[in-house]
C-alpha positions as CSV (number, residue, x, y, z in Angstrom):
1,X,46.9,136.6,70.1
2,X,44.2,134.8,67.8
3,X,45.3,133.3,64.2
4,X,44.0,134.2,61.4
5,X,40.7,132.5,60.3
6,X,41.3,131.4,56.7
7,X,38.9,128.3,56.6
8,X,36.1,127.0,57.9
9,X,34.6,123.2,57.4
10,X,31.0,123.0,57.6
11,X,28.0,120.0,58.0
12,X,25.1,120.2,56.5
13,X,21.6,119.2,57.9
14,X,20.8,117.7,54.1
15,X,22.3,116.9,50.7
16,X,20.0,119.2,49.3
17,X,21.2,122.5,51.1
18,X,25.0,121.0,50.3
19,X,24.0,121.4,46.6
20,X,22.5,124.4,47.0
21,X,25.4,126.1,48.5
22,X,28.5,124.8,46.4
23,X,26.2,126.0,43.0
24,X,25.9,129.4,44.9
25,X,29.7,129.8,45.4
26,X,31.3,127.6,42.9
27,X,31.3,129.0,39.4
28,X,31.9,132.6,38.2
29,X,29.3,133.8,36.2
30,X,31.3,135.7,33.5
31,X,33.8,133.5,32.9
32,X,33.1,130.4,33.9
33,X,36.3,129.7,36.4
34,X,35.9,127.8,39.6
35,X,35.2,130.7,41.9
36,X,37.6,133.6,41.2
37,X,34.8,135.7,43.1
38,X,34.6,138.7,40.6
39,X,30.8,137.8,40.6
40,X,29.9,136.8,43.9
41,X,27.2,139.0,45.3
42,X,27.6,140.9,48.4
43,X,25.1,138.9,50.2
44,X,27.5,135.7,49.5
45,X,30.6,137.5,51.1
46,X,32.2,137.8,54.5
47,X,32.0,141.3,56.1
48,X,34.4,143.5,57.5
49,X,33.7,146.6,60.1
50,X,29.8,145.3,58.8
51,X,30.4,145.5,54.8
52,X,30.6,142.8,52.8
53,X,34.3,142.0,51.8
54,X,35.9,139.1,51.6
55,X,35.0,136.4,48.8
56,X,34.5,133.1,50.0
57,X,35.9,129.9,48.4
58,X,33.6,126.7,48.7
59,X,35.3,123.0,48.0
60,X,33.7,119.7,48.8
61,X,36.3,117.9,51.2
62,X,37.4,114.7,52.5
63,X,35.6,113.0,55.5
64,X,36.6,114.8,58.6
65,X,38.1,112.1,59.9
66,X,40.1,112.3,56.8
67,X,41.4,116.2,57.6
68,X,45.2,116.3,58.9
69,X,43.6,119.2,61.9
70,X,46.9,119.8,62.6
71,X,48.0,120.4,59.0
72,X,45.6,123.5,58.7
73,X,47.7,126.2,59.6
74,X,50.9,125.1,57.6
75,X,51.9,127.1,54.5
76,X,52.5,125.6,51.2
77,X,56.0,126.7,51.7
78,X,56.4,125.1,54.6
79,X,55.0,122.3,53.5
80,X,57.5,122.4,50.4
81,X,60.2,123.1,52.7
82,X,59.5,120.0,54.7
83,X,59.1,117.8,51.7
84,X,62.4,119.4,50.9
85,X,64.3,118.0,54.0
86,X,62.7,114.9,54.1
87,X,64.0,114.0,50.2
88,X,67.4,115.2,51.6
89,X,67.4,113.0,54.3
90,X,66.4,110.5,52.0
91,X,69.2,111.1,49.8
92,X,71.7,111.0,52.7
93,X,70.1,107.4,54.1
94,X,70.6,105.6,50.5
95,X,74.0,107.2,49.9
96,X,74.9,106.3,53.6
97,X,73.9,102.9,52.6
98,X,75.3,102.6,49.2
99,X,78.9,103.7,50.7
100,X,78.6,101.0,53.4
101,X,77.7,98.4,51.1
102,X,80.7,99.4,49.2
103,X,82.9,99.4,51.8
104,X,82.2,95.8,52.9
105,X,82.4,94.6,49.4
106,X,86.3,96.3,49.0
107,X,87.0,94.8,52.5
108,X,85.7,91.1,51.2
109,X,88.0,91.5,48.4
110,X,90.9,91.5,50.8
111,X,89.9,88.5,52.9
112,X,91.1,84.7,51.8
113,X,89.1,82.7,49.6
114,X,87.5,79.2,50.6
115,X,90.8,77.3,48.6
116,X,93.6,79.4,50.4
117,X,91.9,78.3,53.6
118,X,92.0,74.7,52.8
119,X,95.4,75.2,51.6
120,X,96.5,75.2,55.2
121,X,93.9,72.8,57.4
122,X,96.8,73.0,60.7
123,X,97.2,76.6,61.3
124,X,93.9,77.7,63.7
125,X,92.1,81.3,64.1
126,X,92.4,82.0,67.7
């Protein structure tokens, strides 16, 4: 089973042709907006069964040895939901650490202090 292609990088041979395309694809003509695709001529969009159908979305983007590859495919959702856990995990860590801290401090309170220990020099810890 193939996934379903919903980008595509490309290279260009020269900055010129870059230019040419992102002006093609980037701006709506009636209202201005960053390609909503209500304008885009059918030459400009993607076929399907050999019509043209889909409306392409152009973006400059990072370097790609800048692109997560693996990243792609991942949903915003899912990449909320992960976010999700990892500030829950997060949460958990510092209150794991906070109670711990605690906990040592309450336990200090109970040991003797420096002048009860020199209050008795003959009795040993063994």
């Amino acid at each position: 089973a193939y996934l379903p292609l919903n980008r595509a990088f490309v290279t260009f041979n020269n900055a010129e042709d870059k230019k040419k395309c992102l002006q093609q694809y980037s701006l709506c003509k009636c209202l201005g907006c960053l390609s909503c695709g209500c304008c885009q001529a059918a030459a400009l969009r993607f076929p399907k069964d050999n019509v043209p159908h889909y409306q392409l979305t152009v973006a400059k983007v990072q370097a790609p040895t800048n692109i997560l590859w693996e990243n792609l495919e991942t949903t915003m959702l899912g990449k909320i939901f992960r976010g999700f856990i990892s500030f829950i995990c997060v949460v958990l860590l510092l209150a794991a650490s906070y109670s711990a801290i605690y906990s040592i401090q309450k336990e200090q309170e109970s040991f003797p202090t420096y002048d009860q220990c020199i209050q008795y020099p003959e009795q040993t810890i063994a």
